[in-house]
PALUM-802200 format. One line per 4 residues: number of its first residue (from 1); their letters; for each residue x, y, z of N, C-alpha, C. Coordinates in Angstrom, 1 decimal. Layout:
% residues N
NUM	a	X,Y,Z,X,Y,Z,X,Y,Z ~ ...
//
This chain:
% residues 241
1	xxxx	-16.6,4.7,2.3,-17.5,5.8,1.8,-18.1,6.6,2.9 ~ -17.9,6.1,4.0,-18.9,6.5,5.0,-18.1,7.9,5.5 ~ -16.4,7.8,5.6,-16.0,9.2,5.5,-16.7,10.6,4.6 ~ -16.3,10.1,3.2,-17.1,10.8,2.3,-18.3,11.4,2.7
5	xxxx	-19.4,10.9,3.0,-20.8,10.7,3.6,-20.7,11.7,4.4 ~ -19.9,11.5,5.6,-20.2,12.6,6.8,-19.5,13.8,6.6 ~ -18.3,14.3,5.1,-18.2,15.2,4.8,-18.8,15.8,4.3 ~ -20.0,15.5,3.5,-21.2,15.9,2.6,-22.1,16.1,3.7
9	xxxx	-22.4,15.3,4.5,-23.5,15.7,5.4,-23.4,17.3,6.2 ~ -21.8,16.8,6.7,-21.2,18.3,7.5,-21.7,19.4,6.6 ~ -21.3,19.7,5.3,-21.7,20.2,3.8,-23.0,21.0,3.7 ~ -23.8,20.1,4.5,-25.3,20.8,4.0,-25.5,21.2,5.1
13	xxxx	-24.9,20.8,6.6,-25.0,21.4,7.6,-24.6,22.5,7.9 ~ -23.6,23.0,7.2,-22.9,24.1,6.8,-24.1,24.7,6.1 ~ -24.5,24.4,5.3,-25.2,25.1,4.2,-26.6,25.8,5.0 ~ -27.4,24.8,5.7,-28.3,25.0,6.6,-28.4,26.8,7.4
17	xxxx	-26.9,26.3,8.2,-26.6,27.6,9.3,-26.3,28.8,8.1 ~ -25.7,28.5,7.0,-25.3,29.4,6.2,-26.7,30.3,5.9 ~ -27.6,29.6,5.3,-28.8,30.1,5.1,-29.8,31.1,5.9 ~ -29.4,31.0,6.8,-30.3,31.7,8.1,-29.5,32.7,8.5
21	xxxx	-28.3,33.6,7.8,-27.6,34.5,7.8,-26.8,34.2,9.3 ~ -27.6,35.8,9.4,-27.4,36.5,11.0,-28.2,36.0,12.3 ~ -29.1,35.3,11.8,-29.9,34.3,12.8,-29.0,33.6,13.5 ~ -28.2,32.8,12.8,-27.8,32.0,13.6,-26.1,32.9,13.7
25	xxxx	-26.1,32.9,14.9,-24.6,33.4,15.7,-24.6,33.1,16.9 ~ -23.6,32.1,16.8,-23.4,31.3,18.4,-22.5,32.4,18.6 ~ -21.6,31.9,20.5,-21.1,32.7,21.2,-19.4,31.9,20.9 ~ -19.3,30.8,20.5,-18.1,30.1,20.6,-17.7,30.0,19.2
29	xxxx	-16.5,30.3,19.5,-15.3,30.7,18.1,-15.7,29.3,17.3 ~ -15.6,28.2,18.0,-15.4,27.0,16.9,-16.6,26.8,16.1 ~ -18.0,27.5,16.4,-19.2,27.2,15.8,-19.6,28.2,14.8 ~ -18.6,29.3,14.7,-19.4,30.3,14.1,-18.7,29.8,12.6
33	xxxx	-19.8,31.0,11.7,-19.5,30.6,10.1,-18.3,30.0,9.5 ~ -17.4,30.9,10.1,-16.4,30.8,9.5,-15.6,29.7,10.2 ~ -15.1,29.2,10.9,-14.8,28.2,11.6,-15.3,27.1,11.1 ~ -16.6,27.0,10.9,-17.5,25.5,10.0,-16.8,25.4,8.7
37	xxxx	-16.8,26.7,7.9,-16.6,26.9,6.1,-14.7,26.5,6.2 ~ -14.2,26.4,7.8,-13.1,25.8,7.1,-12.4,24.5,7.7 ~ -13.5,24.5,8.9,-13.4,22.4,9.1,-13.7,21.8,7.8 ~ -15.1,22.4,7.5,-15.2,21.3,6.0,-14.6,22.0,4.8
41	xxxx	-13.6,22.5,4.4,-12.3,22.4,3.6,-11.3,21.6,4.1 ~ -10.8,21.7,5.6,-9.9,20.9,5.9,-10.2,19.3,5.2 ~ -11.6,19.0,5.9,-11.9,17.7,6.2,-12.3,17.4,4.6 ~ -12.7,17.7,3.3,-12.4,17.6,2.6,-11.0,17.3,1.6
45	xxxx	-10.4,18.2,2.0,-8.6,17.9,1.9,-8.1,16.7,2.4 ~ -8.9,16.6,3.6,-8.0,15.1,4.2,-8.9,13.8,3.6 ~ -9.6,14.0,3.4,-10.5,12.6,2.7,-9.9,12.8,1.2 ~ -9.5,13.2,0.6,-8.9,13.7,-0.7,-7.5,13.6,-0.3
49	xxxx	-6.7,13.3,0.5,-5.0,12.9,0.5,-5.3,11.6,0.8 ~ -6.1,11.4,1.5,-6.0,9.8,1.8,-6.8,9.1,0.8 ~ -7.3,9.2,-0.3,-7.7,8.6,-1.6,-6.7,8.8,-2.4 ~ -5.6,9.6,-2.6,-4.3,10.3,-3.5,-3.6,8.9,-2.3
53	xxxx	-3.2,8.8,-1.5,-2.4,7.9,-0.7,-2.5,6.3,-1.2 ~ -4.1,6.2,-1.5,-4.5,5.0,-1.9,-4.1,4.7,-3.2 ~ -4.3,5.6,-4.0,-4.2,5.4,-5.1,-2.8,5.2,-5.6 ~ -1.5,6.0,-4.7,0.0,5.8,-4.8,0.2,4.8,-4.0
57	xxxx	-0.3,3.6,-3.3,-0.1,2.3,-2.9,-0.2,1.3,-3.7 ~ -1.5,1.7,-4.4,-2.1,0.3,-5.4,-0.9,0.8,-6.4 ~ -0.7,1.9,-7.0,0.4,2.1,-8.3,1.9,1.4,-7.7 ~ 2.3,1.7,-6.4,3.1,0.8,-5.9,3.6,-0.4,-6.4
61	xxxx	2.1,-1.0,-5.4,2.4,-2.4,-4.9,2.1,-3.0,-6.6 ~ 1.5,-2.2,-7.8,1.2,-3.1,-9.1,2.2,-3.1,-9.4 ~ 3.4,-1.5,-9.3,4.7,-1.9,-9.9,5.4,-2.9,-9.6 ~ 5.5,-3.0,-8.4,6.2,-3.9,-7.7,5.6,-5.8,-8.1
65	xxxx	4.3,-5.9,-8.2,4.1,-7.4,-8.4,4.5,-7.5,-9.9 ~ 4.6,-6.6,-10.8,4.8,-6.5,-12.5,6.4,-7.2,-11.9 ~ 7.4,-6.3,-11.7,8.5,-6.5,-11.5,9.1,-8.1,-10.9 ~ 8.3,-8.3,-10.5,8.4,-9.7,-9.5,8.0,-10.8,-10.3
69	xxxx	6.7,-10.7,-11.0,6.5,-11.3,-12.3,7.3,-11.7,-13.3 ~ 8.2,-10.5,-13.7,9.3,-10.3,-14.4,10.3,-11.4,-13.8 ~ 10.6,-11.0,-12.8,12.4,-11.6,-11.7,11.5,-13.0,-12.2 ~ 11.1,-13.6,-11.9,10.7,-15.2,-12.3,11.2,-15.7,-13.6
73	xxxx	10.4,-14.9,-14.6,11.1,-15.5,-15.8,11.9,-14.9,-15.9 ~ 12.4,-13.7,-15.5,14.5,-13.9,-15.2,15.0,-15.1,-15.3 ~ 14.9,-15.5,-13.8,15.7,-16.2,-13.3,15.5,-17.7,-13.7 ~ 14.3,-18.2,-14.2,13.9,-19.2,-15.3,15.3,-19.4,-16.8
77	xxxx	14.9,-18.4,-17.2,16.2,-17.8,-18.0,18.0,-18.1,-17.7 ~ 17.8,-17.7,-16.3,19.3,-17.8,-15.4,19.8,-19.2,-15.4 ~ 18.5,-19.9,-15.0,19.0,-21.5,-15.4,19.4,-21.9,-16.5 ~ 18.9,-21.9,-17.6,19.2,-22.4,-18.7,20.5,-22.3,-19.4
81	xxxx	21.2,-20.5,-18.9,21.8,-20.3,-19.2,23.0,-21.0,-18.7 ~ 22.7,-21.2,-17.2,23.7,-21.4,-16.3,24.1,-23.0,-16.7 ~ 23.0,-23.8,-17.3,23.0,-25.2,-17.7,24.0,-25.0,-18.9 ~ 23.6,-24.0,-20.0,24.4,-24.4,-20.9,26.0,-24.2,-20.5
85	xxxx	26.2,-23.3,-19.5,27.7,-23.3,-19.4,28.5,-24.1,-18.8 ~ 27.9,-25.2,-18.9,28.8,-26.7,-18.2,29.1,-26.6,-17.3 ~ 28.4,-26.0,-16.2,29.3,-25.7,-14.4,28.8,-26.9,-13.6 ~ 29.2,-27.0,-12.6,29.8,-28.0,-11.9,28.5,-28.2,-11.3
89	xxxx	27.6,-29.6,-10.9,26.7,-30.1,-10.7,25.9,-29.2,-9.1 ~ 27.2,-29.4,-8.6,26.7,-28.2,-7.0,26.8,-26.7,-7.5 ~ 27.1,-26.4,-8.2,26.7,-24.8,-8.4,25.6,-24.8,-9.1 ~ 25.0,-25.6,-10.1,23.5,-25.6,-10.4,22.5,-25.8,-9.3
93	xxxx	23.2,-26.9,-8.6,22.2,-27.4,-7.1,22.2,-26.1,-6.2 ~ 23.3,-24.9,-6.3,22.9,-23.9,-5.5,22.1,-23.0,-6.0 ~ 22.1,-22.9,-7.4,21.4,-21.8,-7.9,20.0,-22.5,-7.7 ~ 19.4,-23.7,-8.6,18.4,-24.1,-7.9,17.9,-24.0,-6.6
97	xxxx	18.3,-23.8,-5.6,18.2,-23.5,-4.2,17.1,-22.2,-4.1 ~ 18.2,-21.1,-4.8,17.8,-19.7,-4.5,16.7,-19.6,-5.5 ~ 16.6,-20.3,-7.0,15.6,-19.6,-7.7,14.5,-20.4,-7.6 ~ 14.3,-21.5,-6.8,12.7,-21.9,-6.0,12.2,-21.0,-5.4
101	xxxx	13.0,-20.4,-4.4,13.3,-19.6,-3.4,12.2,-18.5,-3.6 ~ 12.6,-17.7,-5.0,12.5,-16.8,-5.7,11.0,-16.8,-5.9 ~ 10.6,-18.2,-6.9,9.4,-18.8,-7.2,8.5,-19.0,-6.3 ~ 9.2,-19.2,-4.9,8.4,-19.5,-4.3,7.7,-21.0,-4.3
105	xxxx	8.4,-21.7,-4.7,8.0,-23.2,-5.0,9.3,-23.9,-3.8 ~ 9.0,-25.3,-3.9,9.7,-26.5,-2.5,9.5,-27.3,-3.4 ~ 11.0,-28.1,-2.7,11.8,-29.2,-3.5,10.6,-30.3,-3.0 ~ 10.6,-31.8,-3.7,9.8,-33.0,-3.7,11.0,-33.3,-2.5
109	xxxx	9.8,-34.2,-1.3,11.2,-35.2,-0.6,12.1,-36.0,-1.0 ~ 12.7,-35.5,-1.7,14.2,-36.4,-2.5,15.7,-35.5,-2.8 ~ 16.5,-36.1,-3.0,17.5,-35.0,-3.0,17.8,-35.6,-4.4 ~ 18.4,-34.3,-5.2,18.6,-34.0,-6.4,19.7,-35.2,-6.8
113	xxxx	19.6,-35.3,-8.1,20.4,-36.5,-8.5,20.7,-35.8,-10.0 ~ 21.9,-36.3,-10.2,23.1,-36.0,-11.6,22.2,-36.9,-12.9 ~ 22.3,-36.4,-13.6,21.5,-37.4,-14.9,23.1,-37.2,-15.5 ~ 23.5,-36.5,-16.1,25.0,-36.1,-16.7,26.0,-35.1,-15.5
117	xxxx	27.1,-35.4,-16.0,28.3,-34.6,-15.6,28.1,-33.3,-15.3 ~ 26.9,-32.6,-15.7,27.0,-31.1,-16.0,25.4,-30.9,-16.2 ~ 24.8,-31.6,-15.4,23.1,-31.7,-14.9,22.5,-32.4,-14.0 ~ 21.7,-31.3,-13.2,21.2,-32.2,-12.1,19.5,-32.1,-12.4
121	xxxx	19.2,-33.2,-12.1,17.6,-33.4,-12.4,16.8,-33.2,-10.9 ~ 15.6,-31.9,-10.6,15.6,-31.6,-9.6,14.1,-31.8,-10.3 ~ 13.0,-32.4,-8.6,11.3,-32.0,-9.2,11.3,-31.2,-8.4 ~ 10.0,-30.5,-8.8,9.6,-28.5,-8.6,7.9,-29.1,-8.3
125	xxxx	7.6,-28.8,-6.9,6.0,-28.8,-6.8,5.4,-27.4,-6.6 ~ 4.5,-26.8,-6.8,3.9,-25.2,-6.7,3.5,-24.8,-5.6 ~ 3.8,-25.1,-4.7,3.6,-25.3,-3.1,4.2,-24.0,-2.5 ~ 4.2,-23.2,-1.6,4.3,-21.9,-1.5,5.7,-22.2,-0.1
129	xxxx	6.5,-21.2,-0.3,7.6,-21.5,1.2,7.6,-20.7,1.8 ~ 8.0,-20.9,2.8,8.1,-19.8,4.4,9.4,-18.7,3.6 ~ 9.2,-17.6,3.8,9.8,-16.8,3.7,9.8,-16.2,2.2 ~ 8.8,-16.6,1.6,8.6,-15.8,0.0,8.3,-14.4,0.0
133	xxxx	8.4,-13.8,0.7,7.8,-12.5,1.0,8.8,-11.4,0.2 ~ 8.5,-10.6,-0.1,9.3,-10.1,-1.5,11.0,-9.6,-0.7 ~ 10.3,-9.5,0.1,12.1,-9.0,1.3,13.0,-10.0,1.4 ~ 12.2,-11.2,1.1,13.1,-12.5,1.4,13.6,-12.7,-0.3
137	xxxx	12.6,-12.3,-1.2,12.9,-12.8,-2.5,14.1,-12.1,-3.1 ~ 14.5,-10.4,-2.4,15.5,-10.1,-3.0,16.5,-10.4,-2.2 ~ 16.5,-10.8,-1.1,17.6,-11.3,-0.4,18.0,-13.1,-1.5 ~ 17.1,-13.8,-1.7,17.5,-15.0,-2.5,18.4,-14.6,-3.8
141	xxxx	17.8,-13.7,-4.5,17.8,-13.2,-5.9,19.7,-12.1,-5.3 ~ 19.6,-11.9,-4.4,21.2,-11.3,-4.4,22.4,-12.6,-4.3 ~ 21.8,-13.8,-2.9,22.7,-14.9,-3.3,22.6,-15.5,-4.4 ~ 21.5,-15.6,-5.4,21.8,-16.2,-7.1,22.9,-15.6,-7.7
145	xxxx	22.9,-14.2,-7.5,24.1,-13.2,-8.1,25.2,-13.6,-8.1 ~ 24.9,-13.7,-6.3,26.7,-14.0,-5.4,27.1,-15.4,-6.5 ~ 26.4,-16.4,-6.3,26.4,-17.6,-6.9,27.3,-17.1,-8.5 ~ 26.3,-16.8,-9.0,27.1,-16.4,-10.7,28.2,-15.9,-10.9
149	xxxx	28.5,-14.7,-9.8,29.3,-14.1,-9.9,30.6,-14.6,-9.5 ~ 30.7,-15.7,-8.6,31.6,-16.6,-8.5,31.9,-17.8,-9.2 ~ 31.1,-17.7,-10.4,31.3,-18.9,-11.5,31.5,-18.5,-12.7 ~ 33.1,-18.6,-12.9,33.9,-18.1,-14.2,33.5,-18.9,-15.4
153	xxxx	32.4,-20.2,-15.3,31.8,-20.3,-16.8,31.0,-19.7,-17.3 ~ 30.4,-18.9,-16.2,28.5,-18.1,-16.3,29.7,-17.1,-17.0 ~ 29.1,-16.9,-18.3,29.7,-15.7,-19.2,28.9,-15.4,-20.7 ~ 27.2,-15.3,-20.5,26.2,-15.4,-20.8,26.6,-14.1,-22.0
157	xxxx	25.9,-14.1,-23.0,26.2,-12.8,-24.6,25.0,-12.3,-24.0 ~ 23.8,-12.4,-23.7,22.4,-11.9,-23.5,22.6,-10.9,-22.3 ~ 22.8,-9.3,-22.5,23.2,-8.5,-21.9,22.3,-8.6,-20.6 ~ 21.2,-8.5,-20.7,20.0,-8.9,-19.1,20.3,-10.0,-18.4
161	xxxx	21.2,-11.0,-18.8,21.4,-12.0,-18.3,22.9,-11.6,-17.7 ~ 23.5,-11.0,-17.9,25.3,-10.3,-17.8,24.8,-10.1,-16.2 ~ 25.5,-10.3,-15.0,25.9,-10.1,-13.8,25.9,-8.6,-13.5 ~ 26.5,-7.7,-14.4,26.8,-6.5,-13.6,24.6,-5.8,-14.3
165	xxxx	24.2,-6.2,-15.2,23.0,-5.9,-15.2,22.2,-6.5,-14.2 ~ 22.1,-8.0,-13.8,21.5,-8.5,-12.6,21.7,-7.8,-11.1 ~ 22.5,-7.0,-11.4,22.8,-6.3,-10.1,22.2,-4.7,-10.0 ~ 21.8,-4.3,-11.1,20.8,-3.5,-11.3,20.0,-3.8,-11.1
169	xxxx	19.2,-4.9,-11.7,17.6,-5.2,-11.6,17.7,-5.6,-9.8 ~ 18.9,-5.9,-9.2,18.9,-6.4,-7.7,18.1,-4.7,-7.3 ~ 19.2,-3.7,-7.6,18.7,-2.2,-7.2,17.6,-2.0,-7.1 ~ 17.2,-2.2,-8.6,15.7,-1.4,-9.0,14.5,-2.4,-7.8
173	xxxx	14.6,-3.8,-7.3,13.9,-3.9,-6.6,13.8,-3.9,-5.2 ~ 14.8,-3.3,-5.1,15.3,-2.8,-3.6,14.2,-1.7,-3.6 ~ 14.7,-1.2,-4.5,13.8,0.5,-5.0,12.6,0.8,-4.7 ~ 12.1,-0.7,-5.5,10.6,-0.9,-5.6,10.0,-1.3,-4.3
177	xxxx	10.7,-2.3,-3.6,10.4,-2.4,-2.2,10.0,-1.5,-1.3 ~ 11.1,-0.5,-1.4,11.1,1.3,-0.3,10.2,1.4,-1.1 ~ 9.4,1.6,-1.8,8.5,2.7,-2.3,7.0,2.2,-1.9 ~ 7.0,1.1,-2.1,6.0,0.6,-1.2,6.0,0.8,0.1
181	xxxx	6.8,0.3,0.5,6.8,1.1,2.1,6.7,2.0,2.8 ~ 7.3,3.1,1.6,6.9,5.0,2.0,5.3,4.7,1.8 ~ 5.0,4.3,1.0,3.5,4.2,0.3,2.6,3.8,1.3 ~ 2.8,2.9,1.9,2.3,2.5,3.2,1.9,3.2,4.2
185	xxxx	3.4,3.9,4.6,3.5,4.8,5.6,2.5,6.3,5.4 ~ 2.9,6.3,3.9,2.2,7.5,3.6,0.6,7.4,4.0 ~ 0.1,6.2,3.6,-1.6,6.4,3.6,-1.9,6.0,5.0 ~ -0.8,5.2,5.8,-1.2,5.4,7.4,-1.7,6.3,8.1
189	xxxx	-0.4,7.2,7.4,-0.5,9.0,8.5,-1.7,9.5,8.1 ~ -1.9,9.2,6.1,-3.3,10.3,6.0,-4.3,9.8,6.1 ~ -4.6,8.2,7.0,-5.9,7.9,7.5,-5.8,8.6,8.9 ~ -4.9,8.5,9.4,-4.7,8.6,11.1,-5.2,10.0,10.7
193	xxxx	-4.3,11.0,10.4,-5.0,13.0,10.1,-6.3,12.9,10.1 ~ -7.0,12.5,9.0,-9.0,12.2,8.6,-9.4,11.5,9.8 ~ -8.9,10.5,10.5,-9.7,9.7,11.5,-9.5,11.2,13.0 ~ -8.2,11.5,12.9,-8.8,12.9,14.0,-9.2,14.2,13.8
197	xxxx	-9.1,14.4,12.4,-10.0,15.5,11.9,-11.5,15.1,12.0 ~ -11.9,13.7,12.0,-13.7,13.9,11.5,-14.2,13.2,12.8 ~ -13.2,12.8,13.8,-13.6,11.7,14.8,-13.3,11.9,16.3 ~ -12.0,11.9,16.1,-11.4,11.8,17.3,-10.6,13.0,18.7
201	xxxx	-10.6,14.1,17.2,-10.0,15.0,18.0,-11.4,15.7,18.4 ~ -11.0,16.7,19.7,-12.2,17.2,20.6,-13.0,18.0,20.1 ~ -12.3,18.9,18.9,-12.8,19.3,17.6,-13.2,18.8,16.6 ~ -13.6,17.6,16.7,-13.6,17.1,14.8,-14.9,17.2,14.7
205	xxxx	-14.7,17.0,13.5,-16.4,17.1,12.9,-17.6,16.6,13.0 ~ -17.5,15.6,13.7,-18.6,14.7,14.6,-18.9,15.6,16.0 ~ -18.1,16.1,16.4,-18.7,16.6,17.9,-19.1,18.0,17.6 ~ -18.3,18.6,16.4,-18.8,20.0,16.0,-19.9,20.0,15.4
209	xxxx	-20.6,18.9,14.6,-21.8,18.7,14.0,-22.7,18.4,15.1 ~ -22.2,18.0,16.3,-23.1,17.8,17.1,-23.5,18.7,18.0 ~ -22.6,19.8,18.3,-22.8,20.9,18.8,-23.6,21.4,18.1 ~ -23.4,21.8,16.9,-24.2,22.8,15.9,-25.5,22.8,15.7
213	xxxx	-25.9,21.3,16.0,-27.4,21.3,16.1,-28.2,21.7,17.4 ~ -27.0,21.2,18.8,-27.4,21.9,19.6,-27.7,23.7,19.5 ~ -26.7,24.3,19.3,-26.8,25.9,19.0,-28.0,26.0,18.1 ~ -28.3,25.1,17.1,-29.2,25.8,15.8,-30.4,25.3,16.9
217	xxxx	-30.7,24.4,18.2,-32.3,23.9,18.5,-32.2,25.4,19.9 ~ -30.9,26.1,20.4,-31.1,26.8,20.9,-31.7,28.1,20.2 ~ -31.0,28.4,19.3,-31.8,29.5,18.6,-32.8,29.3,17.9 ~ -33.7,28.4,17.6,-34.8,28.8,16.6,-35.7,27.7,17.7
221	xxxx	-35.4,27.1,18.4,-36.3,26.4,19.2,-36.6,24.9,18.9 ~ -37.4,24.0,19.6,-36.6,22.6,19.5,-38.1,22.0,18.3 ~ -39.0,22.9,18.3,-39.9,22.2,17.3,-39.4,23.1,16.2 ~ -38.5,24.1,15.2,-38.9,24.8,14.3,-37.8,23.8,13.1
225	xxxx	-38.2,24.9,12.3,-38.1,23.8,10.7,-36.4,23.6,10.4 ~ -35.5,24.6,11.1,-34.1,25.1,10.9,-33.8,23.2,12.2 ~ -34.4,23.5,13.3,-34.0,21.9,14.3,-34.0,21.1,13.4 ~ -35.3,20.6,12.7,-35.9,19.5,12.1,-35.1,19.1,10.9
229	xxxx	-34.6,19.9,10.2,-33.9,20.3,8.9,-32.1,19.5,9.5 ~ -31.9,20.4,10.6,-30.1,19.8,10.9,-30.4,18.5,11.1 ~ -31.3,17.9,11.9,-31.7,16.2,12.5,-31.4,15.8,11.9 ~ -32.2,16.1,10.1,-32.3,15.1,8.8,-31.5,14.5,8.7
233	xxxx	-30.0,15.2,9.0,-28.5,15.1,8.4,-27.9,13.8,9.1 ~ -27.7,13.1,8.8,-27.4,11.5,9.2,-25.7,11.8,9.3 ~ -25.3,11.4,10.1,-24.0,11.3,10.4,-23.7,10.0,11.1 ~ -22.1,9.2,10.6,-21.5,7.6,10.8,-21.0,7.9,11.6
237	xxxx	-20.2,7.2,12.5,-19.1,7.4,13.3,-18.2,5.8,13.1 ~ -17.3,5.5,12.0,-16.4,4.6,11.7,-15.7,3.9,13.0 ~ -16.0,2.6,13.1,-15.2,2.3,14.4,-13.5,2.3,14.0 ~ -13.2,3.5,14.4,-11.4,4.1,14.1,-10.3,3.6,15.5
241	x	-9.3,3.5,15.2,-8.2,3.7,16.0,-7.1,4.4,16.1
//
């Protein structure tokens, strides 16, 4: 908020010099009227892309945790099916592999044991694994595919459950992934623009509000009401990088 803040402050400081017409006319291009009336448009604009930036990260990253939410009880689903199709005790033991993976859950210290011909009895603790990170989850969620796709029992009627659809939803979270990441990159750049429009550049609106008061205590003098009036104007300076 403290950005905000010092574009409203700039705002009335603007408004201040505005008031006093033709009184106030400095000698340097960056101070005069018109030069102020359009730092603070810029610097409005940029505190306003980078709230639009924010706001298309959070819509993002919500799409993307919905979707991920979703891929779980997918692949919850993927088991059951993959159980009823009688496949071979190590191709469940692999699929299991990838959809903990997925979950982000770790096997108990034991290794999986056959109860029947065509089931393996695995325990699941809620424990979090190295590499759950959603980059890692579609890389798991493509070898479950690879997995099915090389097992001529998996031949599921439940069209969401069908292989060449699992390879879509693989897409769509590829998708989702990049978009977050443009999303990212996006609200990077339009902090970095605001942080050297109000801060950092030799012009920004901190050193030009600081000037301005200088020029307004040269012209009206260091006790009159126009000095006393710019003082009022509180301005932050965000520790930026």
């Amino acid at each position: 908020m403290s950005n905000l803040k010092n574009v409203e402050a700039f705002g009335k400081l603007v408004g201040i010099c505005t008031g006093y017409g033709g009184s106030y006319n400095p000698g340097k291009p960056n101070l005069r009227m018109e030069s102020l009336t359009e730092l603070l448009a810029n610097s409005r604009e940029a505190v306003r892309q980078v709230s639009t930036a924010k706001t298309e990260l959070e819509n993002a990253t919500n799409k993307r945790e919905v979707a991920y939410i979703n891929l779980k009880k997918l692949v919850s689903r993927i088991v059951f099916e993959l159980r009823s199709s009688q496949v071979l005790p190590q191709t469940l033991a692999d699929a299991y592999v990838a959809v903990r993976k997925i979950r982000g859950q770790v096997l108990k210290d034991r290794a999986p044991v056959a109860s029947t011909a065509n089931e393996v009895a695995v325990e699941v603790t809620r424990k979090r694994t190295y590499g759950s990170d959603y980059s890692s989850v579609v890389y798991h969620f493509q070898k479950l595919i690879q997995t099915l796709a090389a097992e001529p029992r998996y031949q599921p009627g439940i069209t969401d459950l069908q292989v060449p659809s699992l390879q879509t939803t693989l897409s769509e979270l590829r998708a989702i992934n990049a978009a977050v990441l443009n999303a990212v990159v996006a609200w990077g750049k339009a902090r970095r623009d605001r942080n050297e429009l109000l801060y950092t550049n030799e012009n920004s609106l901190i050193a030009i509000a600081r000037a301005v008061r200088q020029q307004v205590r040269a012209t009206f003098g260091h006790n009159s009401e126009a000095t006393r009036a710019t003082y009022q104007i509180r301005f932050t300076k965000p520790n930026v990088r």
